[in-house]
C-alpha positions, 0 to 999 in steps of 0.5 A: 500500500505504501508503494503504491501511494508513493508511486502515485505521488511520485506520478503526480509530481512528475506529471505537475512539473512536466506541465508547469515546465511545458506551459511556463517555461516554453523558451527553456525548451523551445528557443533549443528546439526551434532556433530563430535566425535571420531575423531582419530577412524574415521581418523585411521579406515577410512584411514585403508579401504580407505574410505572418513571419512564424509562417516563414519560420516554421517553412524554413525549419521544416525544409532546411533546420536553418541550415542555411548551406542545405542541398537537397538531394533533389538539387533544392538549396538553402534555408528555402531550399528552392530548386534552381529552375524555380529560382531562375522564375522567381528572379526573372518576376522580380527583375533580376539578372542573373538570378542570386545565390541560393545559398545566401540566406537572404536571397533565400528567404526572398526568393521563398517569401515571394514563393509563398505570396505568389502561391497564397495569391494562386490558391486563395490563401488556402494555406494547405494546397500552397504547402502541398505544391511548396512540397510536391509541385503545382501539378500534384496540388492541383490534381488533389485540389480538382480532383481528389487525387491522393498526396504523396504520404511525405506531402500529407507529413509535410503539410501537417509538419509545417503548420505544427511548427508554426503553432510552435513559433507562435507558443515559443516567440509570439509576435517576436517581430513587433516586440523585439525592442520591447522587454522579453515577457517574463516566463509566468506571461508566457505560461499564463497565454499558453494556458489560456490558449490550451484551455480555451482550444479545449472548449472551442475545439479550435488549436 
């Protein structure tokens, strides 16, 4: 009895801490597991095609880590890890000549911003389909948006992926990109939002 009773306890504790440390302390973990560099590119290109910078984020984590130096086996390279043909389309629309190094972080970045508003703006801001063609190619997006065709399993992962990882920057940084000249909140802030958020996605339904 006296096991079990010290089982519970011991149970419960480490249940009680893995929460608070979960919901109160997200930049412990969080700014080690999703890193955040780059900041000016993200902010600048990001604002330049409207798009929510933890998007940027969270496109870049999922394709390359922030390994700005990433090749894919495919050819794919940089933080965006843009193939070369799309690269050369992308520099021809913003009227450049020849077309920058793939590998600079900060071409890369505009290069895949200007990517994604060009997709957004093709698909309706359906955020799933511009993932999928992002992943896949326009040609198998628009086979799955007209007419059902099934997406590649690692394109379903990948979808999923990046909006997950969005949610992240959204928990671990907030809106970094307004309050960066602003005090950092405090960890008890942090944790207080996230659980609000947590609680209020439990009655609504809505993450």
């Amino acid at each position: 009895m006296k096991k079990t009773v010290q089982f519970f306890i011991t149970t419960a504790l480490t249940v009680g801490l893995l929460f608070f440390f979960y919901f109160f302390y997200p930049h412990v973990w969080g700014e080690v597991l999703y890193p955040l560099e780059y900041q000016e590119s993200i902010i600048k290109y990001s604002k330049i095609n409207n798009l929510d910078p933890n998007l940027v984020c969270a496109v870049i984590y999922t394709e390359s880590r922030f390994n700005a130096d990433s090749v894919s086996g495919a050819g794919a390279k940089g933080l965006m890890q843009i193939m070369p043909g799309t690269g050369r389309g992308i520099a021809e629309r913003l009227g450049e000549s020849p077309m920058g190094n793939l590998l600079d972080p900060d071409t890369s970045i505009r290069y895949g911003t200007r990517y994604l508003r060009e997709q957004l703006d093709q698909y309706n801001n359906d955020l799933d389909v511009v993932l999928a063609s992002y992943n896949a190619g326009g040609g198998r997006a628009n086979a799955w948006r007209m007419y059902g065709e099934p997406l590649p399993s690692v394109t379903v992962y990948y979808i999923a992926n990046v909006k997950n990882v969005q949610q992240m920057y959204n928990k671990v940084y907030g809106q970094w990109w307004l309050v960066s000249s602003s005090p950092k909140p405090t960890a008890f802030y942090r944790g207080i939002v996230n659980f609000q958020g947590y609680v209020n996605s439990l009655i609504t339904g809505v993450k």
